[in-house]
C-alpha positions in Angstrom: 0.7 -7.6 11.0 0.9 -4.9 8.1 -1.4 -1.9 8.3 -4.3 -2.0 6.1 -4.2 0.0 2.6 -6.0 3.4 2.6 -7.4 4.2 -0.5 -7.1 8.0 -1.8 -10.2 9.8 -3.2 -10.0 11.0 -6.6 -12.2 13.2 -8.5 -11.8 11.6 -12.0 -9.1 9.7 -13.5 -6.9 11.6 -15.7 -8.1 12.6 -19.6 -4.7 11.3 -21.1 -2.7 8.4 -19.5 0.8 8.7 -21.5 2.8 11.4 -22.3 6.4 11.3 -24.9 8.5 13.5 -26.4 8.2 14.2 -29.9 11.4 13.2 -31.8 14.1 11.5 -30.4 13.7 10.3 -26.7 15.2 7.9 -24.0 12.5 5.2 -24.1 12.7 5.4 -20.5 9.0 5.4 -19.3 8.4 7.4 -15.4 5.1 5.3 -14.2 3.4 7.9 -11.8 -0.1 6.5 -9.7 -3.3 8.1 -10.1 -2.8 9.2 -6.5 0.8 11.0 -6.9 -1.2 12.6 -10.4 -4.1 13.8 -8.1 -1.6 15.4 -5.7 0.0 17.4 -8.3 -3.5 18.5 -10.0 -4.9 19.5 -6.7 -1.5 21.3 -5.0 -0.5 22.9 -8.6 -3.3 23.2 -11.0 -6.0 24.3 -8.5 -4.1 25.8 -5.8 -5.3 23.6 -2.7 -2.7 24.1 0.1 -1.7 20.1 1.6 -4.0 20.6 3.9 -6.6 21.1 2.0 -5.8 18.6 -0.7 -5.2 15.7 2.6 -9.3 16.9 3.3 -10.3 16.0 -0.2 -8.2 13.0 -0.3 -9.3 11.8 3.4 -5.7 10.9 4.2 -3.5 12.8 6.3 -1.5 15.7 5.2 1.8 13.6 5.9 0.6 11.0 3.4 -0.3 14.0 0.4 3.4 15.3 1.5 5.0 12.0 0.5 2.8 11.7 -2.7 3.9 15.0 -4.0 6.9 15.1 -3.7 7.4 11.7 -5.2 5.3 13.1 -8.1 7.2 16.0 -8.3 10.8 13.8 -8.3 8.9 12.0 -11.9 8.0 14.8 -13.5 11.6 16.1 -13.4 13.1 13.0 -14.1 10.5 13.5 -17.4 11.6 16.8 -18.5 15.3 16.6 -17.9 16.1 13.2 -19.2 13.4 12.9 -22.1 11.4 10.1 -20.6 7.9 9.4 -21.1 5.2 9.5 -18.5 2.5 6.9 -17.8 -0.2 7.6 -15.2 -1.7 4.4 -14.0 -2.0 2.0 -10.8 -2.1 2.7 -7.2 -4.7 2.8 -4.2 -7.2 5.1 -4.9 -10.7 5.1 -5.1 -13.0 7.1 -7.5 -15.1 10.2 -6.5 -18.6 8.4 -6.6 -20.3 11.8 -7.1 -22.8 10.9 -4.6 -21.3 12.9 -1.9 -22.6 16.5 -0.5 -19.4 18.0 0.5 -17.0 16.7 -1.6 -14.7 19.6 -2.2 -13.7 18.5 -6.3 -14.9 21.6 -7.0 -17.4 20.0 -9.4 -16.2 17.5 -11.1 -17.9 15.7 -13.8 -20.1 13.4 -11.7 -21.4 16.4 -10.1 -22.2 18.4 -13.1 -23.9 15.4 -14.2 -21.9 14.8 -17.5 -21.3 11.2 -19.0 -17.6 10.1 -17.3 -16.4 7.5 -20.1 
């Protein structure tokens, strides 16, 4: 019997879903998963060690390992061979903003903006 899924936490879902390059490109499109996105926004946009990004997630540090450096293998595929990028999919569940300790770092839902 397989293990059961364990959705990721993420904070928000990200502001733009596709990314191309201007002019001439490969029409190959790199699908990454809201989960290997949140990896790289947490590790390299806001400086979380693993550790710290596995806490946030609530998966273990192994797991944000894996989802990194898959994310990290996509977006280098992306900028060497021209490809365009589409963030979408996975197992994840949203940030519900209803949480005391949630470590996002205040994300929308707990600044109490309108999340469209």
């Amino acid at each position: 019997m397989p293990r059961p899924v364990k959705h990721k936490k993420v904070c928000q879902l990200p502001p733009k879903h596709e990314f191309f390059p201007s002019g001439e490109w490969t029409e190959e499109i790199v699908v990454m998963s809201i989960e290997e996105y949140e990896t790289v926004r947490l590790i390299d946009l806001e400086g979380f060690s693993q550790e710290e990004c596995a806490a946030f997630m609530q998966v273990a540090r192994t797991t944000v390992q894996h989802l990194y450096v898959r994310a990290r293998k996509k977006l280098a595929t992306v900028l060497v061979h021209g490809a365009g990028l589409r963030i979408c999919g996975g197992e994840y569940r949203l940030c519900d903003g209803k949480e005391e300790t949630c470590g996002c770092g205040g994300c929308a839902k707990h600044r109490g903006e309108d999340i469209k």
